[in-house]
N, C-alpha and C positions, 0 to 999 in steps of 0.2 A: 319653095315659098318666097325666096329671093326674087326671083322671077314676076310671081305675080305682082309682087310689091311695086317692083320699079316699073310695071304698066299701069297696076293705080296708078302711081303717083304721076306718071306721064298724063294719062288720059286723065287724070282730075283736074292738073294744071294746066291741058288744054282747054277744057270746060269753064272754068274758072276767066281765062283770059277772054275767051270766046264770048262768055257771058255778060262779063265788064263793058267790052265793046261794040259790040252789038246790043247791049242795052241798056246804054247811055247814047248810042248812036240813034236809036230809035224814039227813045225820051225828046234825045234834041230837037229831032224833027216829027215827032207829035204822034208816032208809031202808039196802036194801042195797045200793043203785045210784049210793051218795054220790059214790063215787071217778068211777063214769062222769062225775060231770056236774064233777068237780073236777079232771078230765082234760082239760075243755076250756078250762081258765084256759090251760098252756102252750101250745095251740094257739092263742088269744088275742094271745101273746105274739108269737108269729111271725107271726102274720098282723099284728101292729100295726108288725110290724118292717121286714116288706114294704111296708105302705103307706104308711108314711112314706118309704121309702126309694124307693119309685116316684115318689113327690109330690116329692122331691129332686131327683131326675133329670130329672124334667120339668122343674124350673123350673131347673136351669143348662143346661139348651141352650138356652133363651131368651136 
């Protein structure tokens, strides 16, 4: 369960950053698909939420 945790939390905080950037990059320059990609920051968020809190869980049943 450790495991899965620390690829959420990787793969959310890639998503997260990915999202911010390209879609604020896209807003700048008048992109119509800004919100899609600024939709995946709160997606980000959960998913960073989950995998800390898997990575939690693992280590207090140890």
């Amino acid at each position: 369960m450790h495991t899965l945790g620390v690829i959420t939390t990787m793969t959310a905080l890639i998503l997260s950053i990915v999202g911010l950037i390209v879609g604020f990059w896209k807003m700048v320059n008048g992109g119509e698909d800004a919100v899609v990609w600024l939709s995946l920051v709160p997606l980000g968020f959960v998913g960073l939420l989950l995998g800390v809190t898997l990575t939690q869980l693992s280590r207090s049943k140890k």
